[in-house]
N, C-alpha and C positions, 0 to 999 in steps of 0.2 A: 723615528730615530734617523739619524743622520749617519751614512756609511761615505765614506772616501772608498774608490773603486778605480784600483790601472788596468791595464790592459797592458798584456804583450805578445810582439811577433804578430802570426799573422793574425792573430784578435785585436790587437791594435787598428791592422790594416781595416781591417772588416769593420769594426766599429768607427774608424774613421777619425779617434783619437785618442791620447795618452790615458786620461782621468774622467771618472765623472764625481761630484758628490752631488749623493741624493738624498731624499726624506723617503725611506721605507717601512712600510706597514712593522707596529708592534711584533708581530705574529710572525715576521723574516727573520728568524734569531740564529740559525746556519749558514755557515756556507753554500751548503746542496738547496736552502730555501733560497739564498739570495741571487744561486744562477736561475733557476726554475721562474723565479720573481721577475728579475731581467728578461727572461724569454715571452714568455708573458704579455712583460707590455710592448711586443714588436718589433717591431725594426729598430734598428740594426740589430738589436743583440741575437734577435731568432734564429735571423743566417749564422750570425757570428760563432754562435755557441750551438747550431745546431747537431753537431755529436758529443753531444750532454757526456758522454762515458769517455774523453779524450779530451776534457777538458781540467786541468788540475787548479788549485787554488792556493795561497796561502792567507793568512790570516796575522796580520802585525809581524809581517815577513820572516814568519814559520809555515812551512809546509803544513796544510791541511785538507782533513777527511772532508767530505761532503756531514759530515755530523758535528764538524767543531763549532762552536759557540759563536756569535757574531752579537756585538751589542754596541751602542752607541756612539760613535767616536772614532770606530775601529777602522782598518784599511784592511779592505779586500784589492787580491790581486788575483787575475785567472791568466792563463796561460795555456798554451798548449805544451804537449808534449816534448821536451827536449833528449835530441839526442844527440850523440857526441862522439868522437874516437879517437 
C-alpha cells in the first residue's frame, strides 16, 4: 500500500526532506507499525526516529496513537515534540 509521509522540525532535518511516499508491506496498518517499519529499513530514519517514545504522529492531520489505523492512500506525519509558552 502506498502511504504519503512528512516530516517535521528537526525530523525533517535528520531525514534530510519534507515527504516521502512509499509502498509498504500489507502488514504496516498503524502508525506505531509504520515508524518501527521506517526504522527498520535504516538510514536515515533510524537516527531520525531513534527515541521511538518522543516521537508523535498524526494520521490525515489528526493527532494519533501509535494504534491508529493507517491504510492506503493515507498521510502520515511524525513530528517531534512541541513545545511552547
Amino acid at each position: 500500500m502506498k502511504i504519503r509521509i512528512l516530516y517535521f522540525a528537526l525530523l525533517r532535518d535528520a531525514v534530510g526532506r519534507e515527504s516521502d511516499e512509499l509502498d509498504v508491506p500489507a502488514e504496516v496498518n498503524t502508525a506505531g507499525a509504520l515508524r518501527e517499519w521506517l526504522i527498520a529499513q535504516g538510514e536515515p530514519w533510524a537516527t531520525a526516529m531513534a527515541n521511538r517514545r518522543r516521537i508523535r504522529a498524526a494520521v490525515n492531520q489528526e493527532m494519533a496513537e501509535d494504534d491508529a489505523a493507517v491504510k492506503d492512500g493515507d498521510e502520515v506525519a511524525f513530528f517531534p515534540p512541541v513545545t511552547g509558552g
